[in-house]
DRENBA-878420 format. One line per field, with one value per residue (C-alpha): residue number from 1; residue in three letters; x, y, z. Coordinates in steps of 0.25 Angstrom, whole numbers, plus 5000, padded with zeros to 4 digits. Layout:
% residues N
k: NUM,...
r: ALA,...
px: X,...
py: Y,...
pz: Z,...
This chain:
% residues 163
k: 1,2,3,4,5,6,7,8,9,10,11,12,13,14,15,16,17,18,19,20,21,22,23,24,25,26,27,28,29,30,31,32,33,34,35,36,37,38,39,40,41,42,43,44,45,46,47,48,49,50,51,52,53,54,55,56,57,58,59,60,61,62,63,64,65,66,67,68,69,70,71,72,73,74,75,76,77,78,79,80,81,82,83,84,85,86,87,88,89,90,91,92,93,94,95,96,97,98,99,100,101,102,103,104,105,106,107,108,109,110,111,112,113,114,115,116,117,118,119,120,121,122,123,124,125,126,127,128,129,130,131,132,133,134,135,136,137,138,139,140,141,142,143,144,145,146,147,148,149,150,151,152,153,154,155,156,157,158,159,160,161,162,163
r: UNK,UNK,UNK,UNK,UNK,UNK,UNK,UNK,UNK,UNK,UNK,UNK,UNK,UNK,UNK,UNK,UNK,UNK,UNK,UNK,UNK,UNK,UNK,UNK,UNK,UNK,UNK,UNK,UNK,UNK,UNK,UNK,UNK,UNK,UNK,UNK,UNK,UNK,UNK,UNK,UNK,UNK,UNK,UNK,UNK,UNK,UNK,UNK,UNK,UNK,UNK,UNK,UNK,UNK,UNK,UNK,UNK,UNK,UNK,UNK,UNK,UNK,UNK,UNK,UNK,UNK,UNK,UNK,UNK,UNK,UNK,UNK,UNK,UNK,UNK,UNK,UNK,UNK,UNK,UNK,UNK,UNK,UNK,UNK,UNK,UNK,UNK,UNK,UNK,UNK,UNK,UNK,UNK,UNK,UNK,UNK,UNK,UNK,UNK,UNK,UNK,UNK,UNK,UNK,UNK,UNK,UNK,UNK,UNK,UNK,UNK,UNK,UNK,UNK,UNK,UNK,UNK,UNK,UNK,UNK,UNK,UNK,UNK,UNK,UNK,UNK,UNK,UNK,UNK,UNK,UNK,UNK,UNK,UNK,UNK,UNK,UNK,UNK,UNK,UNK,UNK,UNK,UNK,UNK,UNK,UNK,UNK,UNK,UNK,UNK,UNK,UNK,UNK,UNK,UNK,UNK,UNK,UNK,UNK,UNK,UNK,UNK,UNK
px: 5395,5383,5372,5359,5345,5333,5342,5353,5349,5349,5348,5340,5344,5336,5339,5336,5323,5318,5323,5316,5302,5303,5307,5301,5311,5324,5333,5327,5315,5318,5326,5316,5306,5315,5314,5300,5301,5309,5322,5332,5331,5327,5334,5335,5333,5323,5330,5333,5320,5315,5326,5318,5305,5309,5314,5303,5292,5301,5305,5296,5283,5272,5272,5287,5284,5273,5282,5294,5283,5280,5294,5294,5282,5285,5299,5303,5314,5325,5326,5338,5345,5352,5365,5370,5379,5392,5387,5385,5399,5405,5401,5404,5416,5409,5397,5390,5385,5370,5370,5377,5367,5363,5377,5376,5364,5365,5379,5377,5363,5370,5365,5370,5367,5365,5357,5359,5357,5364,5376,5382,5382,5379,5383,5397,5400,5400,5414,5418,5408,5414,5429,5425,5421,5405,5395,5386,5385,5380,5375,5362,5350,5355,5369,5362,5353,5365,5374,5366,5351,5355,5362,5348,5347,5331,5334,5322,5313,5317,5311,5319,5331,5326,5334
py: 5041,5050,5049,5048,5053,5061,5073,5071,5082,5078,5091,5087,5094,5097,5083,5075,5081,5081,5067,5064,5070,5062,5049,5043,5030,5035,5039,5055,5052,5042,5052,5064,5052,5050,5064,5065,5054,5063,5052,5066,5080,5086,5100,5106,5120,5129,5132,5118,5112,5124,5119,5103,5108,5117,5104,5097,5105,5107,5093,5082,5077,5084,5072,5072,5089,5084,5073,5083,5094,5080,5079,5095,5095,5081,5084,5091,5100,5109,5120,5124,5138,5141,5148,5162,5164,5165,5151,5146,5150,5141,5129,5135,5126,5113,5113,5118,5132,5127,5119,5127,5130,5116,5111,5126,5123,5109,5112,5124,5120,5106,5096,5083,5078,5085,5075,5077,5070,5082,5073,5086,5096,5092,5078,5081,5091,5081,5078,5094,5095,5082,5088,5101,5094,5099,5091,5086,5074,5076,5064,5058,5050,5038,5039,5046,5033,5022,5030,5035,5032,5019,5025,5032,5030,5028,5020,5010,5020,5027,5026,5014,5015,5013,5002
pz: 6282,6277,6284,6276,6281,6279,6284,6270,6261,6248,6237,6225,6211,6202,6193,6203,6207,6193,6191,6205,6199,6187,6191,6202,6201,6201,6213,6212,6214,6226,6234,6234,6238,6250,6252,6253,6262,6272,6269,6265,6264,6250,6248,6233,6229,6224,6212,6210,6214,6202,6192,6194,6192,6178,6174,6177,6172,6158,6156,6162,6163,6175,6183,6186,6190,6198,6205,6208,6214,6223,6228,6231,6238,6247,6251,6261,6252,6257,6247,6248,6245,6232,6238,6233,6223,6231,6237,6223,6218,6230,6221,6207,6205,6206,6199,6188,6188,6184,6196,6207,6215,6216,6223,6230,6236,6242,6247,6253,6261,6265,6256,6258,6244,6230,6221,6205,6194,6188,6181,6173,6184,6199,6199,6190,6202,6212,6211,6213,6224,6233,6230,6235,6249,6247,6258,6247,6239,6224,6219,6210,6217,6214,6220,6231,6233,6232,6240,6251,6251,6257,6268,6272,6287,6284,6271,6272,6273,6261,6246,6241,6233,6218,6207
């Protein structure tokens, strides 16, 4: 079994750190909570941390950018490298080309978990990735939370689960 801690590395894409900004109520927004908190380690990006910002200073309103610079500035992140080209070409077969340095990254530094809500790209290479026997686990907050927020060894003293 698993073992749940503030030592699991969750990899936050860019969906869900947009999502996490905006919503304050939905599962997003409770995992980069427990972050700050010190309940996991946050590891993303540059790159992708860019890609959320663009997205939110184009699409939404000043208060979800304002939030999101909050979870940047409270969280002790682990930006991660983007790897070289002949890194990236390792995980061409499985996953889109727009998102290859996503899986690339947070397999290659040791990412326990890659959380999407990236249903057409990331999340529909799921399947390739757990056939080609890579460590990680791509999943969205939400099945993150049922399946292993539970399992946290410091549970109780983590944000509560929401719905």
């Amino acid at each position: 079994m698993i073992k749940i801690n503030r030592h699991t590395t969750l990899f936050f894409d860019a969906s869900v750190l947009v999502a996490g900004a905006h919503s304050g109520g939905g599962g997003s927004a409770l995992l980069l909570e427990a972050c700050k908190l010190g309940g996991f380690t946050a590891q993303s990006t540059f790159l992708v941390i860019l890609e959320a910002l663009h997205t939110l200073e184009s699409d939404f309103p000043q208060r979800s950018q304002n939030r999101f610079t909050e979870f940047l500035a409270e969280i002790n992140w682990e930006l991660l490298s983007v790897p070289l080209e002949e890194e990236l070409q390792k995980y061409a077969p499985l996953i889109d080309p727009k998102d290859l340095h996503v899986l690339a990254a947070a397999v290659e530094e040791g990412s326990e978990f890659l959380l999407t809500l990236d249903r057409k790209h990331i999340l529909a290479a799921a399947e390739a990735v757990k056939k080609a026997n890579l460590p990680i686990r791509i999943l969205t907050p939400g099945d993150f939370i049922q399946q292993y927020y539970p399992l946290h060894k410091e549970y109780s003293s983590l944000p509560p689960r929401r719905g």
